[in-house]
Backbone bond lengths (Angstrom), bond angles and torsions (degrees), N, CA, C in turn:
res aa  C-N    CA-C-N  psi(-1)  N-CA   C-N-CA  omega(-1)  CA-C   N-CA-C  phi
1 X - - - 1.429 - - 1.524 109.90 -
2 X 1.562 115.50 142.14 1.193 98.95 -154.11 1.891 97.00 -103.58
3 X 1.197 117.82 -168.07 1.850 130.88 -173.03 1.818 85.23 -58.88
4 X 1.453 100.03 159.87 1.638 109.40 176.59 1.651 104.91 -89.22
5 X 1.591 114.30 7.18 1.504 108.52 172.72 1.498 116.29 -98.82
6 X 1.691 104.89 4.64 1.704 133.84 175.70 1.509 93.93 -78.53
7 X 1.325 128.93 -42.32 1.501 132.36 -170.97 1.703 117.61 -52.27
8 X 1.147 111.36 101.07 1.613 103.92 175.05 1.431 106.43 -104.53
9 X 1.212 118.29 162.05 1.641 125.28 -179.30 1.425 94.93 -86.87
10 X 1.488 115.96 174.98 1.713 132.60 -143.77 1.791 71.83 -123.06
11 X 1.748 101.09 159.96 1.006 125.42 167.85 1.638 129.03 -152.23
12 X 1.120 118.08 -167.92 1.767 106.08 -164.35 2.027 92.37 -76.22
13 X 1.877 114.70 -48.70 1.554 93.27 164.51 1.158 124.29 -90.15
14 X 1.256 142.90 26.92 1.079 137.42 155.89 1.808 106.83 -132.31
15 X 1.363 127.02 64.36 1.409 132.43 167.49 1.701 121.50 -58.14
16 X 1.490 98.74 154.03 1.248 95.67 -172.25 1.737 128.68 -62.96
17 X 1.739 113.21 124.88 1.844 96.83 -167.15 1.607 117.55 -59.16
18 X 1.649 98.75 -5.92 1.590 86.92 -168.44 1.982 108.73 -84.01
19 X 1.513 98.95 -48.71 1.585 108.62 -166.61 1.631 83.65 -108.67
20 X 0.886 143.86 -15.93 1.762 127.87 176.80 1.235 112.74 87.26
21 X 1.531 120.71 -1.82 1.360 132.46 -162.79 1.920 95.95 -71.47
22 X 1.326 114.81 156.09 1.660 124.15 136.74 0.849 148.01 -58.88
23 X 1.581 120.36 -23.99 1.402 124.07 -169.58 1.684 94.56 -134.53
24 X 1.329 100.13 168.05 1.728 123.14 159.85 1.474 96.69 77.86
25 X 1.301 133.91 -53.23 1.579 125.82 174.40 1.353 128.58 -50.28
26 X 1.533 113.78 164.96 1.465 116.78 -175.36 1.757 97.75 -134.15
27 X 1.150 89.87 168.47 1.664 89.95 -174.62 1.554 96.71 -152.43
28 X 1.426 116.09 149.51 1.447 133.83 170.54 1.408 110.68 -116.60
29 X 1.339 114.64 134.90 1.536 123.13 169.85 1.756 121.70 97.37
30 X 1.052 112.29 -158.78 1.389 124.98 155.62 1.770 119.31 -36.85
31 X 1.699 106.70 87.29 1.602 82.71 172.69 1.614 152.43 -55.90
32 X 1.763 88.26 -6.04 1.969 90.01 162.01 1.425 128.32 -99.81
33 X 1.935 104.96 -15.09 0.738 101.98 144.57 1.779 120.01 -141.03
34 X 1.699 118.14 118.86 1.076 110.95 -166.95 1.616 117.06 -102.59
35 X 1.279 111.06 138.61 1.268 115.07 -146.35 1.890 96.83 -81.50
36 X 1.214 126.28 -7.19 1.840 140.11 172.75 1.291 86.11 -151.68
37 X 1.772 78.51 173.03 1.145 114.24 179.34 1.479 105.35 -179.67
38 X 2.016 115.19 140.73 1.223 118.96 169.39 1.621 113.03 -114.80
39 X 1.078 130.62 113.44 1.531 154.03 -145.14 1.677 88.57 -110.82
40 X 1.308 100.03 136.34 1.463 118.57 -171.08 1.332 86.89 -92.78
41 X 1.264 130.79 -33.51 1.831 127.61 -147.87 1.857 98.79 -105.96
42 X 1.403 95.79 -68.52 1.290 93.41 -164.80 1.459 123.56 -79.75
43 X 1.514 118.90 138.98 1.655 110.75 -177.25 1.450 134.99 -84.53
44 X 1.037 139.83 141.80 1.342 148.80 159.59 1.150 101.43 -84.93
45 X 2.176 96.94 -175.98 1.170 123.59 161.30 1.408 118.71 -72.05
46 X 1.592 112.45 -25.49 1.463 122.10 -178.57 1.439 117.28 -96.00
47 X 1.352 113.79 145.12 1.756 107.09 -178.69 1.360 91.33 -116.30
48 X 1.507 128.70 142.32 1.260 128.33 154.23 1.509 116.93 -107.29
49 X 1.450 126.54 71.41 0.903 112.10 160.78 1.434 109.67 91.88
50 X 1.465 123.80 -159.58 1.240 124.87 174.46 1.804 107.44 -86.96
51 X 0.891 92.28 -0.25 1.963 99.20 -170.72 1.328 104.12 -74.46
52 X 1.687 134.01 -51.72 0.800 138.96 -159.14 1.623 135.63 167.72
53 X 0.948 124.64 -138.98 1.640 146.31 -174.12 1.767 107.43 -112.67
54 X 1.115 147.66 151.68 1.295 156.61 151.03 1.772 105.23 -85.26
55 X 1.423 119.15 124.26 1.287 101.28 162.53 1.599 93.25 -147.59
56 X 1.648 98.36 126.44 1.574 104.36 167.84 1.479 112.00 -86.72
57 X 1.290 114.09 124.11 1.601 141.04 170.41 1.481 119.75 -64.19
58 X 0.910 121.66 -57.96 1.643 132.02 -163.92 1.259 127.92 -68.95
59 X 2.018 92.12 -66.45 1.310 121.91 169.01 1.478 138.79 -29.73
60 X 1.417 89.44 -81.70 1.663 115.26 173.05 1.164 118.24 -136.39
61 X 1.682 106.56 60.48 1.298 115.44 148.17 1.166 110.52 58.35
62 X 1.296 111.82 140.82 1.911 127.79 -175.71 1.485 107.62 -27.79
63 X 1.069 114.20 149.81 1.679 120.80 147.33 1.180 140.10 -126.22
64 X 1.686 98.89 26.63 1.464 123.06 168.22 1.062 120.34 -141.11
65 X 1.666 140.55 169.83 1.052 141.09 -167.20 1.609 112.33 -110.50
66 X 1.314 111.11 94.55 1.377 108.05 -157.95 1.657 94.50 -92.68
67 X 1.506 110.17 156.32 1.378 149.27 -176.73 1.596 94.16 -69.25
68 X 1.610 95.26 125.80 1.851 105.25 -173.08 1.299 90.95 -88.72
69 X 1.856 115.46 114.72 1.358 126.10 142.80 1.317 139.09 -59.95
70 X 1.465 131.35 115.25 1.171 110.23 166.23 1.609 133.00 -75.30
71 X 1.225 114.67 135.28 1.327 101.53 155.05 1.752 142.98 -146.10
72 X 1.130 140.03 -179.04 1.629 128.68 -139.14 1.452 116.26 -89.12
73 X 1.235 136.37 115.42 1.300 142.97 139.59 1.045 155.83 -74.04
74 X 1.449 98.76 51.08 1.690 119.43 -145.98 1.695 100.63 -58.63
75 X 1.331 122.62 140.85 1.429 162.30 179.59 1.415 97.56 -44.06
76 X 1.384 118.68 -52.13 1.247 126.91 -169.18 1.496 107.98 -81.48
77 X 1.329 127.91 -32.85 1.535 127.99 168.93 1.842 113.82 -72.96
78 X 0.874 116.62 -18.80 1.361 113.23 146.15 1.605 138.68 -110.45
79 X 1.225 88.47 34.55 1.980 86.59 179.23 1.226 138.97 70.49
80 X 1.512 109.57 22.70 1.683 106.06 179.05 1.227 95.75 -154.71
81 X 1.483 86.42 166.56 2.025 93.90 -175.94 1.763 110.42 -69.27
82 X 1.362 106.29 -24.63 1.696 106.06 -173.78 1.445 94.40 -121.31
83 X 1.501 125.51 174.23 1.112 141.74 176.33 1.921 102.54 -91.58
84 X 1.250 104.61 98.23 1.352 118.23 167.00 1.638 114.07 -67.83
85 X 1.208 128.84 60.47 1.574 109.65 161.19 1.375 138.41 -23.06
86 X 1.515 110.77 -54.63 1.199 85.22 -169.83 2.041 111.13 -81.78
87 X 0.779 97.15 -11.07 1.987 100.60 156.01 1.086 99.36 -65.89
88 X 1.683 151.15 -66.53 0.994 112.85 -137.66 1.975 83.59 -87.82
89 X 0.885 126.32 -72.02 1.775 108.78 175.64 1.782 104.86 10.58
90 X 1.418 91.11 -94.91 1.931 100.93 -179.57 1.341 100.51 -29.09
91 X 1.177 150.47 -105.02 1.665 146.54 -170.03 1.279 109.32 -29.13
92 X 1.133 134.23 -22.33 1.431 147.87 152.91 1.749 111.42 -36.75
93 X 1.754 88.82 -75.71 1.501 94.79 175.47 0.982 120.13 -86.67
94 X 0.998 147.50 18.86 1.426 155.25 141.59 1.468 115.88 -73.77
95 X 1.307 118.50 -19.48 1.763 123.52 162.08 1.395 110.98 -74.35
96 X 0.900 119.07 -24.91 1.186 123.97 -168.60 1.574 134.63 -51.43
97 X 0.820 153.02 115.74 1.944 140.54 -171.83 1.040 100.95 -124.38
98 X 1.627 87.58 143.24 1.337 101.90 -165.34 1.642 106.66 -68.79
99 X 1.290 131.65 -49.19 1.408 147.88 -174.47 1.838 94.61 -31.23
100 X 1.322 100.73 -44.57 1.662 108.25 -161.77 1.354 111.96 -66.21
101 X 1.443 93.22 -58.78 1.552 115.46 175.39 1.503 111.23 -42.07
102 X 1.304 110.49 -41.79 1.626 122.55 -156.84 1.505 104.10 -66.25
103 X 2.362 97.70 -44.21 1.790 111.94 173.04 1.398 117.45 -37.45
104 X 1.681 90.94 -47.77 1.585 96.77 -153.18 2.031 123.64 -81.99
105 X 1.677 78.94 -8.72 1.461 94.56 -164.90 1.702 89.58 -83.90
106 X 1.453 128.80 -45.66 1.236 131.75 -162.66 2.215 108.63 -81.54
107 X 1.631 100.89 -17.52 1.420 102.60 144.55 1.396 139.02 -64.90
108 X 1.511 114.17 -37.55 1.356 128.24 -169.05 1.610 107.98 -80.83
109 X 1.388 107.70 -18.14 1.702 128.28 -165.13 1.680 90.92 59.22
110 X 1.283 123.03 62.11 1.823 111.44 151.69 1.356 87.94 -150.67
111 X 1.741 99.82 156.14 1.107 125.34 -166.13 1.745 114.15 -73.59
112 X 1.445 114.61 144.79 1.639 101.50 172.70 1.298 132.31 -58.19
113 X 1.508 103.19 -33.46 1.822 100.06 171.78 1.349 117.75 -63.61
114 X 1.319 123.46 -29.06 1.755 109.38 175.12 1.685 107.20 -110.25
115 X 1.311 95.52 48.50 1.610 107.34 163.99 1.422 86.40 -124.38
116 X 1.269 119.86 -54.07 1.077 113.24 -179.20 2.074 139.22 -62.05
117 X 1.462 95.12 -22.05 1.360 114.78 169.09 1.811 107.97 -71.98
118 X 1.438 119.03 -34.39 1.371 122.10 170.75 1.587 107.94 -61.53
119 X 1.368 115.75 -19.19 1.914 102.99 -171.22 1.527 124.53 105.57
120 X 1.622 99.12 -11.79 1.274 105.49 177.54 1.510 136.50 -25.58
121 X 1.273 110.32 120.82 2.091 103.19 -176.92 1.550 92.53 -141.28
122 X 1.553 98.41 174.98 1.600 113.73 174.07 1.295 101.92 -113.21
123 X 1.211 130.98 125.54 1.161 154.45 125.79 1.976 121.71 -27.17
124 X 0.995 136.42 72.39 1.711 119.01 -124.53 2.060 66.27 -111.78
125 X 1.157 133.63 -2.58 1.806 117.54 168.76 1.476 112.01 -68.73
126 X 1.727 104.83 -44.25 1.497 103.45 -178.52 1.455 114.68 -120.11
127 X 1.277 105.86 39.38 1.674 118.27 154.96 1.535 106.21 53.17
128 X 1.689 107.40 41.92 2.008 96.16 -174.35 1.867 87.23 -164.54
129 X 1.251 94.89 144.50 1.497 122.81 174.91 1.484 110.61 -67.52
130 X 1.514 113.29 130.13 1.326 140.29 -162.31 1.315 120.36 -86.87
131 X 1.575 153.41 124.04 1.540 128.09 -176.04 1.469 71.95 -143.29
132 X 1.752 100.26 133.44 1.755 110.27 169.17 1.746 92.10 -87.27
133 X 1.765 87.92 125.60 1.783 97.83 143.71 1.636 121.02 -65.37
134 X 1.501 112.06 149.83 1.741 105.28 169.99 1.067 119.04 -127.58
135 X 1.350 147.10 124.52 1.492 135.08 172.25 1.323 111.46 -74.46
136 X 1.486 123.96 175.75 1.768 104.71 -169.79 1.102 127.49 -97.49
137 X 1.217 114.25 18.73 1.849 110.77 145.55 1.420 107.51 -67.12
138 X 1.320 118.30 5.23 1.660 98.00 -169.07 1.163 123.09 90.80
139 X 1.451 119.44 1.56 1.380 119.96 -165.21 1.580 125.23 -94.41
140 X 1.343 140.44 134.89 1.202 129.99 -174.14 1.918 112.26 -79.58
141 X 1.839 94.90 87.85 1.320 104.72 177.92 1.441 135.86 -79.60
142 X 1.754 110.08 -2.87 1.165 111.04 178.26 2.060 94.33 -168.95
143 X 1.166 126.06 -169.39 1.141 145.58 -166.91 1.231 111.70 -163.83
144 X 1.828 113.17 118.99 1.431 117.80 169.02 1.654 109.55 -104.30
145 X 1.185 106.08 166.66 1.282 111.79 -154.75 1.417 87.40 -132.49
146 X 1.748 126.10 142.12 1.534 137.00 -174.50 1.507 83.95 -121.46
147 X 1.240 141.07 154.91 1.389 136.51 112.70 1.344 111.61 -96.20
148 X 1.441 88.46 168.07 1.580 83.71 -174.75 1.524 130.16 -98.22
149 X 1.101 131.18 41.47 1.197 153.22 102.79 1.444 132.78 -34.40
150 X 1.547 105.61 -17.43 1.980 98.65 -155.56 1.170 134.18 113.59
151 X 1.555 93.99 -42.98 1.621 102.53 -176.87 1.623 118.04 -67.66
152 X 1.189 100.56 117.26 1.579 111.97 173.71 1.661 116.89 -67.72
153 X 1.371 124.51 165.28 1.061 123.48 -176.88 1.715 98.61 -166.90
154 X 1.259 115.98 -164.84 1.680 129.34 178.87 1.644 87.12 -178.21
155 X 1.611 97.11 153.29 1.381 111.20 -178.81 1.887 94.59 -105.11
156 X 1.634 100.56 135.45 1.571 114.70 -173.13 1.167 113.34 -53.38
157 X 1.473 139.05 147.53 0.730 115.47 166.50 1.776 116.34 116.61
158 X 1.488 108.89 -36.08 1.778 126.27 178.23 1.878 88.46 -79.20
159 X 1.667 92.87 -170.08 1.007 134.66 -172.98 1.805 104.82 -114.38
160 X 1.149 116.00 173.39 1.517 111.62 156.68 1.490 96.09 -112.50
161 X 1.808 89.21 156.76 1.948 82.94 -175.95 2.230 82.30 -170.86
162 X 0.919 101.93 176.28 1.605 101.06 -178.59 0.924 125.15 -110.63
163 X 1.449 116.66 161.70 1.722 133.64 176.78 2.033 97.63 -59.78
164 X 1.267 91.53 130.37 1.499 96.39 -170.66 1.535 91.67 -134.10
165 X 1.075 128.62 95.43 1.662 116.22 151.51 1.525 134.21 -34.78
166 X 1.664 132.30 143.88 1.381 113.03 -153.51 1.333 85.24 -76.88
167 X 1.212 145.41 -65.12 1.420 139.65 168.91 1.346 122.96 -50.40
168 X 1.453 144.67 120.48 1.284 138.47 159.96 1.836 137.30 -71.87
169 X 1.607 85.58 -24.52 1.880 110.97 -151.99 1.558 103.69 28.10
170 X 1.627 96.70 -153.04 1.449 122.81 -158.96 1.995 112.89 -103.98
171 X 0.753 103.88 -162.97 1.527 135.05 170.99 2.000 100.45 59.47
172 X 1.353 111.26 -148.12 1.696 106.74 -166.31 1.405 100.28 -72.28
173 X 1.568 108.32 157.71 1.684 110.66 -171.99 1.429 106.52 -123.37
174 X 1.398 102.89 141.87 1.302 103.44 -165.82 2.066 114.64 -116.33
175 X 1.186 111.64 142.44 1.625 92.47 -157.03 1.730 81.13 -135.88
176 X 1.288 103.29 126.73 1.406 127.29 169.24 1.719 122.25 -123.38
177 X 1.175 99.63 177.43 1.480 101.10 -169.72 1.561 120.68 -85.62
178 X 1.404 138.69 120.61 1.307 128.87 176.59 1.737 110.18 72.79
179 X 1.458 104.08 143.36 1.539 108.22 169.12 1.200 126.76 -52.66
180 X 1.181 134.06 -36.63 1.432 130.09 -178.85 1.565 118.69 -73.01
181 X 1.539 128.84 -23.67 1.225 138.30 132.28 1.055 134.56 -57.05
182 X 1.559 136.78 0.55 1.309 125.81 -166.65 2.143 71.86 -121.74
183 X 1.373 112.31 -41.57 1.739 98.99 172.90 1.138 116.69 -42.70
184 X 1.664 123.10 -47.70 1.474 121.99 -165.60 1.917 115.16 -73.74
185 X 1.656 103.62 -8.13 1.012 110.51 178.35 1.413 120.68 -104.23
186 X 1.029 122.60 1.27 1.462 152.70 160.57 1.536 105.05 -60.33
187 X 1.926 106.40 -72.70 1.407 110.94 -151.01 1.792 81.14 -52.01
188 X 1.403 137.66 -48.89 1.476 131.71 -150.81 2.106 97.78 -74.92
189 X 1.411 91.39 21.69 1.977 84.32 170.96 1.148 107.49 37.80
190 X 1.674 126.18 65.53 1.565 141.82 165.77 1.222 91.62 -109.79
191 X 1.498 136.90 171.64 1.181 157.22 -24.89 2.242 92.50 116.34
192 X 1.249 125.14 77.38 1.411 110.98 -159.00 1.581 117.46 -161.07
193 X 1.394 120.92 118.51 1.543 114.07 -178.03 1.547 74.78 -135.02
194 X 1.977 91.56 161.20 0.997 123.54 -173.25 1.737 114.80 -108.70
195 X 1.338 110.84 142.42 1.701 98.43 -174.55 1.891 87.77 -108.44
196 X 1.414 105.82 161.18 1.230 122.46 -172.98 1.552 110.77 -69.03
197 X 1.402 111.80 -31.96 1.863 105.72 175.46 1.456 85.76 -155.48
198 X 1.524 83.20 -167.40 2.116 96.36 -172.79 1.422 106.19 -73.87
199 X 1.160 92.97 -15.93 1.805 102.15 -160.14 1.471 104.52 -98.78
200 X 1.277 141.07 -31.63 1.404 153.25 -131.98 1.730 102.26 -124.43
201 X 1.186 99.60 151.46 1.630 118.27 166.36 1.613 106.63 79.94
202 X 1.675 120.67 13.93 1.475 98.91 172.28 1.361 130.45 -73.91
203 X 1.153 108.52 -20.19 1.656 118.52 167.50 1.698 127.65 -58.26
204 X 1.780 100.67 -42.70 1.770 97.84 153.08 1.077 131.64 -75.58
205 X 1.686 102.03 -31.30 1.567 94.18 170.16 1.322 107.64 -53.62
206 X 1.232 128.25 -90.53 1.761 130.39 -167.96 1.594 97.87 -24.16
207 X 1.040 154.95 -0.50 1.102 143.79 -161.32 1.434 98.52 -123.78
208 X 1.406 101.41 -47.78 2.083 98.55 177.33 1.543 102.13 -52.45
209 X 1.467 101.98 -61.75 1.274 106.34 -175.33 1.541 148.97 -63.21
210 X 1.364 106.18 -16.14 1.403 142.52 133.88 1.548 123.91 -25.61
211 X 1.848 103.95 -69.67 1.684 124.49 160.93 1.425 107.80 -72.39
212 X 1.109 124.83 -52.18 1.942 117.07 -179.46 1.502 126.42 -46.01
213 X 1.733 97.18 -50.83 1.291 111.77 -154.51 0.888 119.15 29.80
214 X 1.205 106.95 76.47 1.782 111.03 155.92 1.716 114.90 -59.25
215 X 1.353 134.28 179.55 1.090 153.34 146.50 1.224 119.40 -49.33
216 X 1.259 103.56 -55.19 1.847 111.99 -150.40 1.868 88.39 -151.16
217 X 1.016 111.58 114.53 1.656 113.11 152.09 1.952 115.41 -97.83
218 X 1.368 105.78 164.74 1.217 95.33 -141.56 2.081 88.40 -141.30
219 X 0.949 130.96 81.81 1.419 122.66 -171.31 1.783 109.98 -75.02
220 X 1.366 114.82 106.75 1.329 108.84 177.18 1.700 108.32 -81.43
221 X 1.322 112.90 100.48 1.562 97.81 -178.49 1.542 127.67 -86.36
222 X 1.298 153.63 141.40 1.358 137.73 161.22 1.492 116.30 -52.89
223 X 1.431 105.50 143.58 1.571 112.75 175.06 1.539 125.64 -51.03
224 X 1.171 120.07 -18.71 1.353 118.76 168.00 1.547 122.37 -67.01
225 X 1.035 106.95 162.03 1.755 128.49 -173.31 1.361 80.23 -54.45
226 X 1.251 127.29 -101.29 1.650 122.36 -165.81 0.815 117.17 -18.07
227 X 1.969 131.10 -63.77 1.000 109.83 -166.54 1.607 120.21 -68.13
228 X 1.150 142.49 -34.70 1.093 144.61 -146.66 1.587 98.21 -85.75
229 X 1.940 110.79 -31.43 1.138 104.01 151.90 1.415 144.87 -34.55
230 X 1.216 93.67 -68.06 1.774 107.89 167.30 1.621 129.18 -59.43
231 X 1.386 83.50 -17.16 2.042 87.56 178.64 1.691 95.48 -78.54
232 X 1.278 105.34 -30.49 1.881 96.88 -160.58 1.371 99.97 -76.71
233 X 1.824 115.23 -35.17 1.963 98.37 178.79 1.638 89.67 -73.17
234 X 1.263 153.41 -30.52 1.225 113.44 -146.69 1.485 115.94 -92.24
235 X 1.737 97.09 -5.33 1.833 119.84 -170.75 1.427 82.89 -70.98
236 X 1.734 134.07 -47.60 1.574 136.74 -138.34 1.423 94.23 -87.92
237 X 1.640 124.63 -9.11 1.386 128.24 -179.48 1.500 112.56 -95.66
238 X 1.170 104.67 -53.55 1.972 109.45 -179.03 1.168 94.83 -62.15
239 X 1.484 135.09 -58.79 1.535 122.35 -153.35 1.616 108.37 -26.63
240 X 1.650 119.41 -64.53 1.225 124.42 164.14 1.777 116.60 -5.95
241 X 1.029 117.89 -81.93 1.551 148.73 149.51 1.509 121.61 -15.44
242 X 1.169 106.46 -56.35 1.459 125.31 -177.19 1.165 134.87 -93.82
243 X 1.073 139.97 100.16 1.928 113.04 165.12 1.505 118.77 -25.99
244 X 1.147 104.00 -49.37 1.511 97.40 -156.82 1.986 105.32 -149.20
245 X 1.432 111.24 124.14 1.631 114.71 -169.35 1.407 93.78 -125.92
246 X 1.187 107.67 134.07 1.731 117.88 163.04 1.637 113.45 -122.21
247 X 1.441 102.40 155.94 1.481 89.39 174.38 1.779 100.68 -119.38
248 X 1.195 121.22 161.78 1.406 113.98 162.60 1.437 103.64 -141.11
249 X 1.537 113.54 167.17 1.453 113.69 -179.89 1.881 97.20 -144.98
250 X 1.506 114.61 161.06 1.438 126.09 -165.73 1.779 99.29 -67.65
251 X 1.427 115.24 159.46 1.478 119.83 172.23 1.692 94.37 -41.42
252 X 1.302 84.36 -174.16 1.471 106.06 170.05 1.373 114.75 -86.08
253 X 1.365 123.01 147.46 1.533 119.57 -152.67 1.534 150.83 52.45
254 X 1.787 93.06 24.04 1.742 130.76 -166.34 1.269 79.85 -112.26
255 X 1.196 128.69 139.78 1.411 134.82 124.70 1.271 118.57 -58.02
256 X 1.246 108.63 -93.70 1.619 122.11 -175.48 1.141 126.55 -103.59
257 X 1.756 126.22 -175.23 1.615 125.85 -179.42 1.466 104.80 -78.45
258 X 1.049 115.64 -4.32 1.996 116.63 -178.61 1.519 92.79 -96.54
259 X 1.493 136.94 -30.58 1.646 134.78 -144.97 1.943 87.90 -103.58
260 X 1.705 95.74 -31.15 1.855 88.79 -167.91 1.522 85.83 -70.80
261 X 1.741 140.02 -81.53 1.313 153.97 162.33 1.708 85.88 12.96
262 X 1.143 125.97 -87.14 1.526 135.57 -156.36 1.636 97.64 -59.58
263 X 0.581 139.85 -31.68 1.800 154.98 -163.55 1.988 94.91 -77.55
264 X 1.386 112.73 -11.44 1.240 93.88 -148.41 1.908 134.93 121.21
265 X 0.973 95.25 -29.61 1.574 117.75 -155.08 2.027 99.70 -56.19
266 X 1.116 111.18 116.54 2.013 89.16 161.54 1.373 104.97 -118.27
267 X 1.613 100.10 169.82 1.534 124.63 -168.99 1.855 88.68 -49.11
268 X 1.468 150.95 -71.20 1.112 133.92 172.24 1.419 138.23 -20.28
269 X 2.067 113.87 -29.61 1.104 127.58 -178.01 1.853 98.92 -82.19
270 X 0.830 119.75 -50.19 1.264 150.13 -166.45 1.882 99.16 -55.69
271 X 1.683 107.20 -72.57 1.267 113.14 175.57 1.498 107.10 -70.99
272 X 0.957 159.72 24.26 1.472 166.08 100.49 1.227 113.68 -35.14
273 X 1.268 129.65 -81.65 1.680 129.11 150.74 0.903 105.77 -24.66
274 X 1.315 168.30 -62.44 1.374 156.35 142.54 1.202 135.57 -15.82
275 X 1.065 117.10 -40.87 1.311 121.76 174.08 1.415 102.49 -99.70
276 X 0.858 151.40 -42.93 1.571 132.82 128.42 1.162 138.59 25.61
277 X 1.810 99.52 -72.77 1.096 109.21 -174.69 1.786 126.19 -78.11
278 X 0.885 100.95 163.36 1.875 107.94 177.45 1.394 113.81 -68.36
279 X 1.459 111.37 132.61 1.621 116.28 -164.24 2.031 93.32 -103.83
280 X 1.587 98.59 107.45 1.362 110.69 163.44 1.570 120.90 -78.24
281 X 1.710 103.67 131.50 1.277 85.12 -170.61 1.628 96.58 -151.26
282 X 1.182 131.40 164.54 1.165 138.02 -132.23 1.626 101.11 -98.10
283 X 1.721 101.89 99.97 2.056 120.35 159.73 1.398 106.28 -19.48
284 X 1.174 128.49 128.88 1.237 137.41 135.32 1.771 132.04 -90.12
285 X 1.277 118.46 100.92 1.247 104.81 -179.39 1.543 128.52 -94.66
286 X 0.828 149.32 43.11 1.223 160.16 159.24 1.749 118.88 2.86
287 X 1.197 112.23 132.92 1.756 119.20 -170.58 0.820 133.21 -114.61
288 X 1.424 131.17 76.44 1.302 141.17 -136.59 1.974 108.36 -101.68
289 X 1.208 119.60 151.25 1.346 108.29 170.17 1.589 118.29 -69.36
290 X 1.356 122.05 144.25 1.486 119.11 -152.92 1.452 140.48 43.82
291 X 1.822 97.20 27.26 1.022 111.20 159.82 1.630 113.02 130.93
292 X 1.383 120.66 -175.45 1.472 119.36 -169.73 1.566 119.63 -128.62
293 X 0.874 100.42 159.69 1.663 126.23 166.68 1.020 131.49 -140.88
294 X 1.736 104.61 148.04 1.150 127.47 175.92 1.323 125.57 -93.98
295 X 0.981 106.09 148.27 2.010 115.77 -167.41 1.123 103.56 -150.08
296 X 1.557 124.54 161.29 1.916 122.44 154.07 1.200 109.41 -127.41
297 X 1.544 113.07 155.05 1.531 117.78 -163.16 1.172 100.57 -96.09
């Protein structure tokens, strides 16, 4: 962290990385990418004072859930009449170094091969690591964008579609939030795709899962209100789909499936919470003359 005479105030082009705001924040380092930051809005573990929040950037990875920006990949800056994804993906990973990859993988605590099974590339125009979305032909329907700060993004122009490992295999499938969580659930050799936000991708899911049929789907949710939000509509959607949907979420004081993994966590801790959890499974209401009942299939 650098001297407090490193501290510049946030502005409309340079807004704060934590809340995105213009005013009241401070920032350290590189303004695209700043290595701190003290956030008037959002909280940490650290208080600074009347100024704000402490949040280290660089180090250990975000500690908030920042708002996916889009931004432009115009057709004409890469050479074709339409926006080819899965080209621009490939030139993606083809930027890529390994040295970098190796940094970023041993920051995130997940391993390079299932960073690398997600598709991972650098983007070296807007200074942030690449993960192709897929719809379920397999197709590269959109592109998310990491900087390295945290800040999320998507290039204009895609679709949303999910973290798909090049291999899937067999047995119960497990669907967590964002690429860097569906990696940490990888290194533990699960069964695991990633949806684009808490809110997003229930329509492919029901559709993977629909074509997969798995056994057992398995919603890993984050500890926040949202997430746990989004696990409960997307549990009330697969059931349809599924025999059987569970949701689980990290101990207490886990954020996420990458923060439990880093905490310690193994594929045994994990499948315990699972079996644990309560198997949701799809109401039957039935319409009977002089009235109705309920049953489950």
């Amino acid at each position: 962290m650098g001297k407090s005479s490193n501290w510049q105030r946030v502005n409309k082009q340079r807004p704060c990385p934590v809340c995105e705001r213009p005013d009241w924040c401070l920032f350290a380092g590189d303004s695209q990418n700043p290595e701190a930051a003290i956030c008037a809005r959002v909280e940490s573990s650290k208080r600074c004072g009347q100024a704000g929040w402490l949040h280290h950037l660089r180090h250990d990875g975000p500690t908030w859930s920042p708002r996916v920006r889009r931004i432009e990949v115009s057709a004409a800056r890469i050479g074709t009449s339409a926006i080819d994804f899965a080209k621009v993906a490939a030139d993606f990973r083809a930027a890529l170094r390994p040295d970098a990859l190796a940094r970023l993988a041993a920051a995130l605590g997940v391993s390079v091969e299932s960073l690398g099974r997600l598709g991972i590339g650098w983007a070296a125009r807007y200074r942030a690591w690449s993960f192709p979305m897929l719809d379920m032909a397999g197709n590269v329907s959109g592109i998310r964008l990491r900087c390295p700060g945290g800040r999320k993004l998507s290039v204009r122009g895609g679709r949303e579609g999910l973290f798909i490992p090049n291999t899937l295999g067999g047995g119960r499938l497990l669907v967590c939030e964002g690429p860097t969580d569906t990696a940490a659930l990888l290194d533990l050799r699960f069964k695991v795709v990633g949806r684009p936000s808490c809110t997003g991708g229930v329509k492919l899911l029901c559709e993977l899962v629909g074509t997969d049929k798995p056994a057992e789907v398995v919603i890993v949710a984050d500890r926040d209100e949202p997430g746990q939000r989004g696990a409960e509509c997307l549990a009330k959607a697969l059931v349809a789909h599924c025999p059987a949907v569970r949701i689980i979420v990290p101990p207490d004081g886990i954020k996420d499936a990458r923060e439990w993994k880093r905490s310690g966590a193994t594929a045994a801790d994990i499948s315990a919470a699972i079996d644990a959890a309560a198997v949701r499974k799809l109401a039957v209401r039935v319409e009977r003359k002089g009235g109705t009942k309920n049953g489950r299939k």
